[in-house]
C-alpha positions in Angstrom: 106.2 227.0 185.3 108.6 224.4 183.2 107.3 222.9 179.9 105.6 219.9 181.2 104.9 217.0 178.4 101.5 215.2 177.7 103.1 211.6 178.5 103.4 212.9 182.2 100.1 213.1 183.0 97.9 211.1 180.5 96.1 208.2 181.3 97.1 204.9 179.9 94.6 202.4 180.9 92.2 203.5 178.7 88.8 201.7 177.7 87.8 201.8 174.0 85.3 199.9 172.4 84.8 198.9 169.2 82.1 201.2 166.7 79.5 198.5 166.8 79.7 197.9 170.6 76.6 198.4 172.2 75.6 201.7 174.0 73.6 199.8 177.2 77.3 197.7 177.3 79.0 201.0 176.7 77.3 202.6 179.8 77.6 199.6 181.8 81.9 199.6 181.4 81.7 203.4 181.9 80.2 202.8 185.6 82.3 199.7 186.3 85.1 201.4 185.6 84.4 204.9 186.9 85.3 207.0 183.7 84.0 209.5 181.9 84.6 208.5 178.2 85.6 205.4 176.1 87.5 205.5 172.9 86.2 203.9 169.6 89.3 202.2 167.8 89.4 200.1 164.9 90.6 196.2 164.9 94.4 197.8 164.5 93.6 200.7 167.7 92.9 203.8 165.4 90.9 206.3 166.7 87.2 206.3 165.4 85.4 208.6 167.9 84.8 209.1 171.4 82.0 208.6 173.9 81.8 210.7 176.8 79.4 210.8 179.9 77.7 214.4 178.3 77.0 212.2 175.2 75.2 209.7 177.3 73.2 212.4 178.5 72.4 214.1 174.9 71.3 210.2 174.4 68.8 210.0 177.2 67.7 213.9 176.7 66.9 212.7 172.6 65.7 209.0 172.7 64.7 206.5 174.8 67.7 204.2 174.1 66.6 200.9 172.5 68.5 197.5 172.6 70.8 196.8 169.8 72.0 200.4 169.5 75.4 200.5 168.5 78.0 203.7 169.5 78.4 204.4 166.3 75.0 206.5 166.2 76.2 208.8 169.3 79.8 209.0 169.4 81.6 212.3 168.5 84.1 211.8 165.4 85.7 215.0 164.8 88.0 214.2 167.6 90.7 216.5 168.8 93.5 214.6 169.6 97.2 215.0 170.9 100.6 213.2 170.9 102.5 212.4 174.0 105.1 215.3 173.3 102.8 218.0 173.4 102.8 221.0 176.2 100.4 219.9 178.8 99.9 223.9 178.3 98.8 224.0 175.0 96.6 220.9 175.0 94.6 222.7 178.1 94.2 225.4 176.2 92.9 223.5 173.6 90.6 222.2 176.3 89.5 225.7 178.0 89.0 226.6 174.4 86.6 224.3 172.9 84.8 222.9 176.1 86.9 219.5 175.9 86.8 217.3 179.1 89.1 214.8 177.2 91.7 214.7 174.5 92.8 210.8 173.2 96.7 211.3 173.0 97.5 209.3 169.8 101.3 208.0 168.1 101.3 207.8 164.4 102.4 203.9 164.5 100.8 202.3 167.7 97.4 204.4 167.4 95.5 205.6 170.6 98.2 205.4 173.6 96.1 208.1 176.4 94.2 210.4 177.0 94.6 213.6 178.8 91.3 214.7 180.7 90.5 217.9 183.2 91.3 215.2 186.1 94.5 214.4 184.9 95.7 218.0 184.7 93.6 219.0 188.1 95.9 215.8 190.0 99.1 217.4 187.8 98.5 220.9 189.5 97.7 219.1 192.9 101.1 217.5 192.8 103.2 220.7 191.4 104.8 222.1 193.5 104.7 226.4 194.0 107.5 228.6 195.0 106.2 230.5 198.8 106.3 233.7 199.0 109.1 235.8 200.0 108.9 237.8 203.0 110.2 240.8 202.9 
């Protein structure tokens, strides 16, 4: 199989939310929009953190979430992140390695520009196309 790039399959319209935004208005986007995970950014779109739908779940498993709680408290911060030249390869290993669902794809001067998740390389491998096999 060829070298295949990040920027071919990541997603690019991508939902962040700022650190202080509201987990209840959090979850709500999540459902609207049908994804799995926001993106914290800062005001200039550096990556802060994620929020992913198994967080949501460690939220309801702890605590009975109260109003006013901000992402901040839940979201994961030791991100793994990518860039859009990367081998699709070695960022699913990284993914198979570590359990990752989602890995923000990031660019040193515009900040968060993707994200890479098990859905966008599943569709990836959909599309690919294999050699048949010879008969003989």
């Amino acid at each position: 199989m060829e070298d295949i790039f990040v920027a071919r399959v990541m997603s690019t319209d991508l939902q962040t939310v700022s650190r202080d935004a509201l987990v209840e208005e959090t979850a709500e986007l999540m459902l609207e929009e049908a994804v799995g995970s926001v993106l914290v950014v800062d005001e200039e779109n550096r990556l802060e953190g994620i929020l992913t739908s198994t967080d949501f779940v460690d939220i309801v498993a702890k605590s009975n979430p109260k109003a006013e709680t901000t992402v901040e408290r839940y979201m994961s911060t030791d991100v793994v992140t990518t860039t859009a030249q990367e081998s699709i390869r070695d960022v699913a290993d990284t993914m198979v390695e570590n359990g990752f669902k989602h890995v923000p794809v990031v660019d040193e001067d515009e900040g968060v520009i993707g994200i890479v998740t098990t859905t966008d390389l599943a569709a990836y491998l959909s599309r690919a196309e294999t050699p048949s096999p010879e008969t003989v």
